[in-house]
N, C-alpha and C positions, 0 to 999 in steps of 0.2 A: 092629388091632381092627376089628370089623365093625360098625360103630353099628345099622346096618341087621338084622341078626341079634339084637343086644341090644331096640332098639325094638321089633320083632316080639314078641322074648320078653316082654316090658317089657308092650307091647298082651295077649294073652293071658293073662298072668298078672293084669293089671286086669279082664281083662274075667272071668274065673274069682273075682276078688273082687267084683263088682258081680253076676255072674248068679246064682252057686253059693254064695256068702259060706263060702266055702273059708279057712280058717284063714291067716292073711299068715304063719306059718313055712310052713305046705304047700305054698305058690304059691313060697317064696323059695327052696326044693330045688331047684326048676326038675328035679323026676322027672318031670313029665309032658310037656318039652318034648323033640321027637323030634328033632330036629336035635341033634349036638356044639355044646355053647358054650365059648369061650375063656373062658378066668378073667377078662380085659377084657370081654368082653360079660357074663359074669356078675354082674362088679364095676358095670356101668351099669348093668343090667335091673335088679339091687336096688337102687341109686341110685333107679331111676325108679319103679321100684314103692313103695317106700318114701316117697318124697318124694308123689308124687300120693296117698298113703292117707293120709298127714299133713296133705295141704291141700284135702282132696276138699271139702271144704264152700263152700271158698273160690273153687274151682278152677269149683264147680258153679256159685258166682255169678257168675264173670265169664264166663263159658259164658249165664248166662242175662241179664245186662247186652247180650252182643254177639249173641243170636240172640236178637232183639227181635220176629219174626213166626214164630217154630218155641218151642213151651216146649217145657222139657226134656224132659218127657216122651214128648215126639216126635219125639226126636230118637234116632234108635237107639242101643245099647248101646256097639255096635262106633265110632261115631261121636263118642258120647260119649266113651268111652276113650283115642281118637284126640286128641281137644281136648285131656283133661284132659294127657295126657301129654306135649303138642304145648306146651301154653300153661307147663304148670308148668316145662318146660326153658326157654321162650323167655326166663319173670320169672328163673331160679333157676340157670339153667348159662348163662352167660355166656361160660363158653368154647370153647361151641360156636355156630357163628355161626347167627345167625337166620336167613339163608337155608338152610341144612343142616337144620334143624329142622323151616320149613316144606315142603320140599322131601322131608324123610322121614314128614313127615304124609300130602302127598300119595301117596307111592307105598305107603304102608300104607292108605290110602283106595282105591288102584286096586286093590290084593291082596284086600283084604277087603269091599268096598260096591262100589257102581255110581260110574260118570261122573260122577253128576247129583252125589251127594256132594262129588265133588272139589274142584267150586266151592265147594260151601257150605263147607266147610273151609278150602279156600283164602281164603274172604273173610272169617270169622271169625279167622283168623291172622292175616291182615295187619293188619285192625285191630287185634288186639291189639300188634301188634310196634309199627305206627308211635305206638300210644299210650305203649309204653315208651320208646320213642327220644324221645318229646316231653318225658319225665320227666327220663331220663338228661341229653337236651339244654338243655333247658327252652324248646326252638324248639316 
């Protein structure tokens, strides 16, 4: 399975619900994705579309919790997307490990946005990860 191919998909297809407000069966055809997807990557990219459209409100608070000198608003579209999709697998698929997760944030941050993004993603992930780990552990 290509997780990487599916997050892509997964990205796009949010970000067509947040820019276009495109219908969540018309983004879940995935007709407008140009690349072949494997029935694995398609079976994730709805996982991930689905689940982030489920918890967007939530997803947006803890987005606005951990980017404490950027509001939302100012935080790009493509950016946003990235989080919500980043964040909601880190709390919600567990069995994929948190360094794979933040690791395919980053490289959908190099694809689609600048450098400068990288970090700010990269630091908003890990704080969120090591706040889970603290829960999980209660270290």
């Amino acid at each position: 399975m290509s997780r990487h191919k599916a997050r892509m998909a997964a990205l796009q297809g949010l970000y067509q619900y947040e820019l276009a407000s495109n219908p969540l069966e018309e983004i879940l055809s995935f007709r407008w994705f140009e690349k072949n997807l494997e029935n694995d990557d398609i079976e994730l990219a709805t996982r991930l579309i689905q689940g982030v459209v489920k918890n967007w409100e939530l997803l947006d608070n803890i987005i606005k919790a951990y980017s404490i000198n950027r509001p939302l608003d100012q935080i790009s579209i493509v950016n946003r997307c990235i989080l919500r999709l980043s964040i909601y697998s880190l709390v919600n698929m567990k069995e994929i490990s948190p360094r794979i997760v933040i690791n395919e944030a980053l490289e959908l941050t190099r694809e689609f946005e600048s450098e400068e993004s990288v970090s700010f993603i990269n630091g908003i992930l890990n704080s969120v990860y090591k706040d889970e780990m603290v829960k999980l552990t209660g270290e």
